[in-house]
C-alpha positions as CSV (number, residue, x, y, z in Angstrom):
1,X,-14.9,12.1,-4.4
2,X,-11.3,10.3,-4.7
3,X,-10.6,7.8,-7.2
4,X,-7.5,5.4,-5.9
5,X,-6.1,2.7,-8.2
6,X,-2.8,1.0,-7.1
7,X,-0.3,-0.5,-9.2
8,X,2.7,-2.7,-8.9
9,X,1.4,-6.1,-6.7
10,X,3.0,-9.6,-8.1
11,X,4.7,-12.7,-7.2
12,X,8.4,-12.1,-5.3
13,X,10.2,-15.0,-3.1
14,X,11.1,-14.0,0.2
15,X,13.8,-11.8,0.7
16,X,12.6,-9.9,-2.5
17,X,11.5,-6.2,-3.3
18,X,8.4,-4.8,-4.4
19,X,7.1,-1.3,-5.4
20,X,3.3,-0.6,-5.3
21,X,2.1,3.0,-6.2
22,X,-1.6,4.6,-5.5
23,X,-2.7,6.8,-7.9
24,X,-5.4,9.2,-6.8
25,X,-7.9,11.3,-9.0
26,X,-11.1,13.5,-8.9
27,X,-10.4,15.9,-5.6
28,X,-8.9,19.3,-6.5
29,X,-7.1,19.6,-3.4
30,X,-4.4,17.1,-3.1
31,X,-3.8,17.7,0.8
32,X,-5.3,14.5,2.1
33,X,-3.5,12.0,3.6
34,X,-3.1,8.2,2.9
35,X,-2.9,5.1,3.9
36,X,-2.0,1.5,2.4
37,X,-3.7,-1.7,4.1
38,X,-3.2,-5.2,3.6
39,X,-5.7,-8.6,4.3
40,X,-4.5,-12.0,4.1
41,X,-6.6,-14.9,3.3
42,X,-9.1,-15.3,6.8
43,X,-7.6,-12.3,8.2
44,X,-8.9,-8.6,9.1
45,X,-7.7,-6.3,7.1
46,X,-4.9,-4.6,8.9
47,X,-2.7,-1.6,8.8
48,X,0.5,-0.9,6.9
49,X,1.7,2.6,6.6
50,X,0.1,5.7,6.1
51,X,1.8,9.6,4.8
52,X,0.7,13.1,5.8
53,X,-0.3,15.1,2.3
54,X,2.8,17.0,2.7
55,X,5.0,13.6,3.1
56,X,6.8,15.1,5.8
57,X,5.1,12.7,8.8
58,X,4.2,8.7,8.4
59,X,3.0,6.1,10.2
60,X,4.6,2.1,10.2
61,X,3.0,-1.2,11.5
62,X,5.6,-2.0,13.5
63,X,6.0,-5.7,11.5
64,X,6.9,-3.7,8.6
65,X,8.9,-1.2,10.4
66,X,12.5,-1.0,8.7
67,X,11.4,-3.1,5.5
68,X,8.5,-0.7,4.2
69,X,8.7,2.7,3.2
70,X,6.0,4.9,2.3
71,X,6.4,8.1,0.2
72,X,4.6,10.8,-1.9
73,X,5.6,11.6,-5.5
74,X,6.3,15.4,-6.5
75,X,2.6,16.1,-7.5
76,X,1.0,14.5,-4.1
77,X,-1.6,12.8,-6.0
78,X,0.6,9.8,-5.6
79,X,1.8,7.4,-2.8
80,X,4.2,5.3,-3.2
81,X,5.1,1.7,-0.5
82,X,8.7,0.3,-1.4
83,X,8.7,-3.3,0.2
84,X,12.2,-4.8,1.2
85,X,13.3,-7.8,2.8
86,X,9.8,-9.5,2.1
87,X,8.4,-12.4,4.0
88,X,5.6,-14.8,3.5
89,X,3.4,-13.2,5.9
90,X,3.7,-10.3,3.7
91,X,1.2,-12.3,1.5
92,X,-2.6,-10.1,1.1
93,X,-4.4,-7.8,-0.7
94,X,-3.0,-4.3,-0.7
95,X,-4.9,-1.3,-0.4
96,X,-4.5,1.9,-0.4
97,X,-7.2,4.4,1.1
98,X,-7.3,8.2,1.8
99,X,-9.7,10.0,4.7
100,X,-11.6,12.7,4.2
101,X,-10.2,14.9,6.9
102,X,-7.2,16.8,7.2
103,X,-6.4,15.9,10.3
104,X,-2.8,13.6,11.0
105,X,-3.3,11.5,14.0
106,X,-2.3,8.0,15.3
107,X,-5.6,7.0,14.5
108,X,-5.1,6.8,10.9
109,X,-3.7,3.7,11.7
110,X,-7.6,2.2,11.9
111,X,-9.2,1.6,8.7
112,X,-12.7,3.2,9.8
113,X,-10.8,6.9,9.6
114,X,-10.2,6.0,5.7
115,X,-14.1,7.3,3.5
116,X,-11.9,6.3,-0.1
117,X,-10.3,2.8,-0.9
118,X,-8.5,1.2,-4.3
119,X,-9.5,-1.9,-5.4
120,X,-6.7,-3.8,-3.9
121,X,-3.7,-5.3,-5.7
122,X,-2.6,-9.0,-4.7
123,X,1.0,-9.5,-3.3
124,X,2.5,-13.1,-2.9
125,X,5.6,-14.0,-1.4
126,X,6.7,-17.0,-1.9
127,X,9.1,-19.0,1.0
């Protein structure tokens, strides 16, 4: 079982940096992968980036491609999604989620690869 609790959500005008971080606990193996999501208010929950457990490969929606970056910290149990140049329809809940396989694939772009999810954090940019 994984634990995930992110960090970091908030109020920014557009134009404006944020930095949320995922904290993960309760697996003794840190090589798992993960992913951050986002829903907006009517929307599907859709994704936004995702990281290998080693941080060397990731993934990018492509409207947040250039903006967003996704990293690991030093001890892996940690992921990281620096948001620049932010835009209104930046505005959701953000998640962040982690499979239970091993395995790094395209399709870790769908959220029915992820088994473990945070409990969101709310992000609101304002025009």
């Amino acid at each position: 079982q994984v634990q995930l609790v992110e960090s970091g959500g908030g109020l920014v005008q557009a134009g404006g940096s944020l930095r949320l971080s995922c904290a993960a606990s309760g697996r003794t193996s840190s090589s798992y992968h993960m992913g951050w999501f986002r829903q907006a208010p009517g929307k599907e929950r859709e994704f936004v980036a995702a990281i290998s457990w080693s941080g060397g490969s990731t993934l990018y929606a492509d409207s947040v491609k250039g903006r967003f970056t996704i990293s690991r910290g030093n001890a892996k149990n940690t992921a990281y999604l620096q948001m620049n140049s932010l835009k209104p329809e930046d505005t959701g809940v953000y998640y962040c989620a982690a499979p239970y396989g091993s395995s790094w694939s395209p399709r870790l772009q769908a959220s029915s690869e992820y088994n473990y999810w945070g409990q969101g954090t709310q992000i609101t940019v304002s025009s």
